[in-house]
C-alpha positions as CSV (number, residue, x, y, z in Angstrom):
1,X,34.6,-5.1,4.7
2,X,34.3,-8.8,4.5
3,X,33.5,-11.0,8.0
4,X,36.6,-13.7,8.8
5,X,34.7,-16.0,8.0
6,X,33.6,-14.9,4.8
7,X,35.8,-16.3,1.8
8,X,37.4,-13.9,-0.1
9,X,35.6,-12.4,-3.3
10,X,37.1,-12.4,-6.5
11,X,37.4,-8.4,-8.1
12,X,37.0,-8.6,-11.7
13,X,37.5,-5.5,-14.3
14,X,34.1,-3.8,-14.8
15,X,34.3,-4.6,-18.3
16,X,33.9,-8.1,-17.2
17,X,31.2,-7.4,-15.0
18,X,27.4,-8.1,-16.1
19,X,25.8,-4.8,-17.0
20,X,22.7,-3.8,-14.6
21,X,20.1,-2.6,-17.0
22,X,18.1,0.0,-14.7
23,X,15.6,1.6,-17.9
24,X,13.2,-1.4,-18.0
25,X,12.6,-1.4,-13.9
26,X,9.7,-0.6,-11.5
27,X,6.6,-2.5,-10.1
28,X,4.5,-4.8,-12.4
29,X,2.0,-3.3,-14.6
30,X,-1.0,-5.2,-12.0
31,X,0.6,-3.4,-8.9
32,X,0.4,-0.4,-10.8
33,X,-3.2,-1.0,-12.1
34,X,-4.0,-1.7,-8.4
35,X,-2.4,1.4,-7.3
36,X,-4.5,3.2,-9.8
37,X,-7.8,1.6,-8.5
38,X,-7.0,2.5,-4.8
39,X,-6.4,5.9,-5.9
40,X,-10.0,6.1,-7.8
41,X,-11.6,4.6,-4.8
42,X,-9.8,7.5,-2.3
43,X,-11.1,10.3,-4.6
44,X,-14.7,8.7,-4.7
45,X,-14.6,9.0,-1.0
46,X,-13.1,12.4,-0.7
47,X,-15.0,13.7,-3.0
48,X,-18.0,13.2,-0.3
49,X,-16.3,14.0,2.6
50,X,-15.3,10.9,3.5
51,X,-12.0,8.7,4.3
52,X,-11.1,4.7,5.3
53,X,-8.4,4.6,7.8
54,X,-6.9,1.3,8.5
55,X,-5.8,1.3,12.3
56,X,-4.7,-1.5,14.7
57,X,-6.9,-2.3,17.6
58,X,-5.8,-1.1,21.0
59,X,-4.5,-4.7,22.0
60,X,-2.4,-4.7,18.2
61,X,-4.6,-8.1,17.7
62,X,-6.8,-6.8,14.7
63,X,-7.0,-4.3,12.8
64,X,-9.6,-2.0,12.4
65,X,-11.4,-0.1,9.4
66,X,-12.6,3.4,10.4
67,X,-14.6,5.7,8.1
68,X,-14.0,9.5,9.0
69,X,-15.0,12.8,7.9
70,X,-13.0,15.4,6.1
71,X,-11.5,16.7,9.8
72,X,-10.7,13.2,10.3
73,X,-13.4,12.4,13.1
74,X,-14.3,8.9,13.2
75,X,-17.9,7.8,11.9
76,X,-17.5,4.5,12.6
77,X,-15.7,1.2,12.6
78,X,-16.5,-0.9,9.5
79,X,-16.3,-4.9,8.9
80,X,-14.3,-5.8,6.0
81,X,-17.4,-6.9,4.2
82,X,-18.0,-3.1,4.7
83,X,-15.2,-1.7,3.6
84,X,-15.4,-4.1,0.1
85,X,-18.5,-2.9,-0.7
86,X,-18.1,0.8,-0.2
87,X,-14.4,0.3,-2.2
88,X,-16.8,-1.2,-5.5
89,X,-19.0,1.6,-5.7
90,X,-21.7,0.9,-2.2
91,X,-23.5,3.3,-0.6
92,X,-21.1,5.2,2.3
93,X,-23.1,4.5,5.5
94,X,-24.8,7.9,6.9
């Protein structure tokens, strides 16, 4: 349904109609590269016990990175510096 103030749209024949080609969709190969990255990085950190959680602060100013255990207890808060390093290949803080 079309608003008054809308102008009227013109109904042509599907044959006249541009074809939508939906078999060369879905995200570019680097979001999918970088979806593939993230994914390593969460297994790394499974793998020994150990998750980043992205939260926001309790005022919704900042947000905060928190590393938890398995039973998702939080370890503590890291900076993003932190966060970097442990996501290429740093030490996890004890």
């Amino acid at each position: 349904m079309s608003s008054p103030s809308a102008p009227p749209t013109e109904q042509r024949p599907a044959s006249e109609r541009p074809a939508i080609d939906l078999t060369h969709g879905g995200p570019p190969p680097e979001l999918l590269d970088q979806m593939a990255r993230a994914d390593e990085i969460n297994m790394r950190l499974r793998a020994s016990g150990r998750e980043l959680c992205f939260a926001l602060s309790g005022d919704g100013g900042s947000l905060e990175i928190e590393l938890r255990d398995a039973d998702g207890r939080v370890l503590c808060l890291l900076s993003l510096s932190e966060a970097i390093d442990i996501a290429e290949g740093g030490a996890l803080p004890e």
